[in-house]
C-alpha positions as CSV (number, residue, x, y, z in Angstrom):
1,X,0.0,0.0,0.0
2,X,1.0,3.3,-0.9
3,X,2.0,6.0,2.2
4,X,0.1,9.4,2.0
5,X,0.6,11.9,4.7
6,X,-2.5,13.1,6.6
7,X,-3.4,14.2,10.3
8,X,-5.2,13.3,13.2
9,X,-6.9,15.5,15.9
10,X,-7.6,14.4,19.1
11,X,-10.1,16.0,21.9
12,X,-9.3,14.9,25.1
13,X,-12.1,15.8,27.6
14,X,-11.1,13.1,30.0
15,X,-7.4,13.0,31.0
16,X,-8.1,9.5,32.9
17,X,-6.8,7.6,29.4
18,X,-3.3,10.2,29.0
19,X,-1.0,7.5,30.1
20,X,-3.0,5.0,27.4
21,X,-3.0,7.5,25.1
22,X,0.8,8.4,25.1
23,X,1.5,4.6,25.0
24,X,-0.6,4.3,22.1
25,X,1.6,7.2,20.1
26,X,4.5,5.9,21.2
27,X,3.8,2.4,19.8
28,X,3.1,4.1,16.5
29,X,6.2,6.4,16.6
30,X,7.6,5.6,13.3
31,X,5.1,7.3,11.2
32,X,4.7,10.4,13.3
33,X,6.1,13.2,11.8
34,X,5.2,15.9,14.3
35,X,2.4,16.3,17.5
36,X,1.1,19.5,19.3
37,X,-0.3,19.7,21.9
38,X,-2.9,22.9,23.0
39,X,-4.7,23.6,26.2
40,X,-7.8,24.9,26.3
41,X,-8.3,25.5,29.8
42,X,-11.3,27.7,30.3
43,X,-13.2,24.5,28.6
44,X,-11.2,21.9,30.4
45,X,-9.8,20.1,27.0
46,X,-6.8,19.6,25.8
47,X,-6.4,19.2,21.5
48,X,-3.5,17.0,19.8
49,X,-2.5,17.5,16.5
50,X,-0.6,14.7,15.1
51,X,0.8,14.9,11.5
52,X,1.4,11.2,10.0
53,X,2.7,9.7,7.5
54,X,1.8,6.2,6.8
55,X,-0.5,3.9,4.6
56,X,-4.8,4.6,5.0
57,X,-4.6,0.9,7.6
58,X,-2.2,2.3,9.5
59,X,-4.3,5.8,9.8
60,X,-7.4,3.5,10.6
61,X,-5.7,1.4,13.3
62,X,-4.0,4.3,15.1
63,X,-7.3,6.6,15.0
64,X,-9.4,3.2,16.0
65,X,-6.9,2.9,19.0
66,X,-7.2,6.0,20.4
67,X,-11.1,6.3,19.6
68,X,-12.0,3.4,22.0
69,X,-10.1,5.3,25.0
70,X,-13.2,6.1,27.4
71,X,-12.9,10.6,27.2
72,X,-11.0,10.8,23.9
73,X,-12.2,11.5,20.4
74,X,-10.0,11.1,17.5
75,X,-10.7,12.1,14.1
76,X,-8.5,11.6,10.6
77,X,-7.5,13.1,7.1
78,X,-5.7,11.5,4.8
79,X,-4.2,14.0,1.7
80,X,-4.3,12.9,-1.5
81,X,-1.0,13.3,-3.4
C-alpha cells in the first residue's frame, strides 16, 4: 500500500486515558512526523494535533486505537497526493 501523509486530531475531555493514550503514540512512533499539543483550559480540553505519515490501515488502526479510549475522540484526514 501506498504511504500518503494526513493528520489526526484528538479532543481529550477526559485526562483518565493520557498515560493509554501516550502509549498508544508511542507504539506508533515511526510514522509520526510531528504532535502539538494545546490547552484549552477555560473549557477543560486539551487538542493534539498529530501529523502522519503512513498507509490509509495504519491511519485507521491508530485513530481506532485512540477512539475506543473512554474521554477521547480522534478524528482523521488522509491528503491525497
Amino acid at each position: 500500500m501506498e504511504k500518503r501523509i494526513g493528520a489526526i486530531l484528538i479532543l481529550i475531555k477526559d485526562k483518565e486515558n493520557i498515560h493509554e493514550l501516550n502509549d498508544i503514540l508511542s507504539i506508533h512512533a515511526s510514522i509520526i512526523i510531528g504532535r502539538q499539543g494545546i490547552p484549552i483550559r477555560e473549557k477543560g480540553l486539551s487538542i493534539i494535533s498529530v501529523v502522519i505519515e503512513g498507509t490509509p490501515d495504519e491511519f485507521s488502526t491508530l485513530t481506532g486505537r485512540l477512539g475506543r479510549l473512554k474521554g477521547i475522540t480522534a478524528r482523521s484526514i488522509l491528503a491525497k497526493e
